[in-house]
Each structure stands twice: as structure tokens, then as C-alpha cells.
N, C-alpha and C positions, 0 to 999 in steps of 0.2 A: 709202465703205463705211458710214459713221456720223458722227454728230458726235463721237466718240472717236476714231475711226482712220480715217487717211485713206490712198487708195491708189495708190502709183505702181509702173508697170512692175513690175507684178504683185505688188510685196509691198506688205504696209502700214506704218504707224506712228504714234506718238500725234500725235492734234493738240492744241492748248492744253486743251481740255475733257477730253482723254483723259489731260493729266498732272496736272491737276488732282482726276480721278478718281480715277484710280492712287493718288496722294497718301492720299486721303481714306481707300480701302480699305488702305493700308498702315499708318497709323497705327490704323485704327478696327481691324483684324485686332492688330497688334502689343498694341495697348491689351485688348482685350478678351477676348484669347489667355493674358495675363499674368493678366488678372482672376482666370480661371476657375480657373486653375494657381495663384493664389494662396489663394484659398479652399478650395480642396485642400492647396496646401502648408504654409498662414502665410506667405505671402512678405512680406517684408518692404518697405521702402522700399529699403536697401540692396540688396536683390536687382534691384529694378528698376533701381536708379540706374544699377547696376555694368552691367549688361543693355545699358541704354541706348548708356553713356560707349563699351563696348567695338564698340557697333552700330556707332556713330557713328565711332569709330576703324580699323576693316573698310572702310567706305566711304568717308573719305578717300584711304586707303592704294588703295583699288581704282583710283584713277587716279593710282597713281605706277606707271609700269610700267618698270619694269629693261632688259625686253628686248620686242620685235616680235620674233615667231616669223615666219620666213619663208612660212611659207606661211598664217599666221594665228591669232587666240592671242596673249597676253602672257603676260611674267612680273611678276605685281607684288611692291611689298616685304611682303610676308605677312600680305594681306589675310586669306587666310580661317584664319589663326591667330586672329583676333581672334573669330570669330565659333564657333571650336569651342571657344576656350577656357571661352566661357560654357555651351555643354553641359558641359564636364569640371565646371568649379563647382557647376551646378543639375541635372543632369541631362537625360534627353533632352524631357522637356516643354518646360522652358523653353527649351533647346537648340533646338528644332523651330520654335520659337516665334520666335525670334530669326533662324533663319536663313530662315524662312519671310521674315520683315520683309526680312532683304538681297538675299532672291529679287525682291522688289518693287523696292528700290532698283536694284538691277541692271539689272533690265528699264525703271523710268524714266532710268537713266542712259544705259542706250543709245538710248530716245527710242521702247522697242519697235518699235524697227527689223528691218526683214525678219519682220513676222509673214505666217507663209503659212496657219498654222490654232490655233486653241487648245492643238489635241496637241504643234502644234512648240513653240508659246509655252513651253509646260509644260516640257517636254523641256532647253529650251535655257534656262530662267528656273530657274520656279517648282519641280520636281520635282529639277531638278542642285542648286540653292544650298541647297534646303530640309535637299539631303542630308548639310551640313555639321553639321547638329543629331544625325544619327546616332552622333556621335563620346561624343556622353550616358553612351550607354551602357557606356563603360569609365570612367563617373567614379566615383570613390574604388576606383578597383582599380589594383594595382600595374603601374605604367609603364601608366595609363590614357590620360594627356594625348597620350603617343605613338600608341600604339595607335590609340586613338580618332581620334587625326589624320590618318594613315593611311589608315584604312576610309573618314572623312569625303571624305577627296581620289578614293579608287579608286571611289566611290559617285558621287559626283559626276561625275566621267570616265565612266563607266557611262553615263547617263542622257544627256551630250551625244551620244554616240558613240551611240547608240537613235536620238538626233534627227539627227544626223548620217547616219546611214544611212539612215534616213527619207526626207530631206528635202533632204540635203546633195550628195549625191554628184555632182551636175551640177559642185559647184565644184571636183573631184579633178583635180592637175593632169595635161597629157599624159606629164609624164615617170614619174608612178608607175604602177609596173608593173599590168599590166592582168588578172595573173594573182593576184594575192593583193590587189584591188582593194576585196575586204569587210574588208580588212586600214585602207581609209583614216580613215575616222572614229575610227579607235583610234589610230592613229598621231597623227593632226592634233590631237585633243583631250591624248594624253597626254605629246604634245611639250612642253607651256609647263606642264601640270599638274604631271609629275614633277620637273622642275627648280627650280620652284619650292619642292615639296614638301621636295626635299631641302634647298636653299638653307632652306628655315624651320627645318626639325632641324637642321641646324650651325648657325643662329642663337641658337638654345632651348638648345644643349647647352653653349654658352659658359658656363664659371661667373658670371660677374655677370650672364650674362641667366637664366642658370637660379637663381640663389639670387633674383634681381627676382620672377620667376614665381612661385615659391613664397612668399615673402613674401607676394604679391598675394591668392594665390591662399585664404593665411591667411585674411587681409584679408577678402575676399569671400566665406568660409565664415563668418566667425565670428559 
């Protein structure tokens, strides 16, 4: 297809030039994203630090996976806590900003494997993780972190389940019913989504992980 993506048995994916791209536009987007939000905001060095540290902790965790969903999907140990919690802190700019950047990691993690078109890429990358930054917009409002985490995961799910429909549905398998069939990308997606979700909230609600969060969260306001 290109010297960035190359293409088998119908789909594509990156080849070495293409992750080394990817790379370049993820950091020059993340860097230059914070820029512009910071001379709007005063951001600070801490702002960016904290930014980084919690990126960087979202994407390790994105390859511990807990559970293989059988029909596809994982659950990890609560990856994308990490990456809404820096919306709750900063807002949805920087929020946006940051999950925009895990949008990119994601897609080079999985090697942009199975691209069938930009719109799916988007759908299934760029547009679903970006939507973890949504979560912004309940920061400094009561039981925001929740909240915001919430919409962040039902948004996200939204946007696979788009591309899933799209693009997906040849993978549906014979045993689900054939009659509530526009039912499968919602199902498939919010199988390892919602478990996960709830596994993060009884994580968060523990008193020594919720008085940690709140300290942090000090921490990172102040």
C-alpha cells in the first residue's frame, strides 16, 4: 500500500517506517498539544510531568490483561483509569490531549493491525481512546472522577461499536442470534469494557486506594 503500511489478505499494518512515523506524530501531537494548552493555561512543568508519568503508566498496564474475552476484547488492570484520571486533574484539554497521545500508543501497540480504511482506524483507535479525555469535563465537580469515568468508558464503547458495525460484523459469530444481530458490536465491545469498568470502581473505592487518589490528586492540583 506504502512505505508505512503494508498489506496482507486484505487488511494492512505498519511496517518499520510506519512505526517509526506513528512515533514521531505521537510525541510531536502530545508535545505540541500541551504547548498550546499551556499558554492558555500556565501549565506548569508539574502539569506536564504528571501528564506524562500517568501516560506512561496507562500503557504499561494496557498489556497486563486479567481476562481474554471469548469472543474478543480484554480486561486490563485499569488501564484507562490512568489516562482519565489526568482529565479529572487538568481538565478536558489536557484530558483530550493525553488520551489523544494513548490513541496513538494503542494503535502502535497493536502494530495498526487490520487497517481496512482511515474511518475504521479512527473508529477503533483514534476517536474511541481519544474519548477517554471526555471524562474532563466533570473535573472539580462533585463525585467527578466517577462520573467522568463512566461517560469516559460508555463513549469509548460507543465509537468501537460505530466501527464495529461498520466494518466488523463478518466477525459475528454463528451462534449469536441472527435476529438482534445490530445488537453484536455492542455486546462484543461492552463485554471486557463494563467489567473492567466496574473492577476500576471497586478498585478506587477501597479506602487506602481512595485516600492514595486524593492525596495524588492534591498533589497534582497544587
Amino acid at each position: 500500500m506504502s512505505a508505512f503500511i503494508t498489506q496482507s489478505d486484505g487488511y494492512g499494518s505498519l511496517t518499520s517506517s510506519g512505526y517509526f512515523l506513528s512515533i514521531v506524530i505521537m510525541v510531536a501531537v502530545f508535545l505540541i498539544g500541551l504547548s498550546i494548552v499551556g499558554h492558555r493555561q500556565h501549565m506548569t512543568a508539574k502539569t506536564l510531568a504528571f501528564s506524562a508519568v500517568s501516560l506512561a503508566i496507562a500503557f504499561i498496564l494496557s498489556y497486563v490483561k486479567l481476562w481474554q474475552m471469548p469472543w474478543g476484547g480484554s480486561v486490563t488492570l485499569c488501564s484507562m483509569l490512568f489516562v482519565v484520571i489526568v482529565a479529572y486533574w487538568y481538565g478536558p484539554s489536557v484530558g483530550i490531549i493525553v488520551a489523544f497521545t494513548f490513541s496513538m500508543l494503542q494503535f502502535i501497540q497493536d502494530g495498526g493491525a487490520y487497517i481496512l480504511s482511515p474511518l475504521q482506524a479512527c473508529m477503533d483507535y483514534f476517536f474511541a481512546f481519544t474519548a477517554l479525555g471526555l471524562a474532563g469535563f466533570f473535573s472539580h465537580k462533585k463525585n467527578g472522577f466517577i462520573k467522568g469515568y463512566i461517560l469516559a468508558v460508555i463513549c469509548r464503547g460507543i465509537f468501537h461499536s460505530i466501527g464495529g458495525a461498520l466494518f466488523w460484523m463478518s466477525g459475528m459469530p454463528a451462534s449469536f442470534p441472527k435476529s438482534i444481530s445490530f445488537l453484536w458490536p455492542i455486546v462484543y465491545n461492552y463485554a471486557y469494557l463494563i467489567p473492567e469498568m466496574v473492577l476500576t470502581l471497586i478498585i478506587i473505592s477501597l479506602p487506602p486506594v481512595k485516600k492514595g487518589l486524593n492525596n495524588v490528586t492534591a498533589l497534582a492540583r497544587s
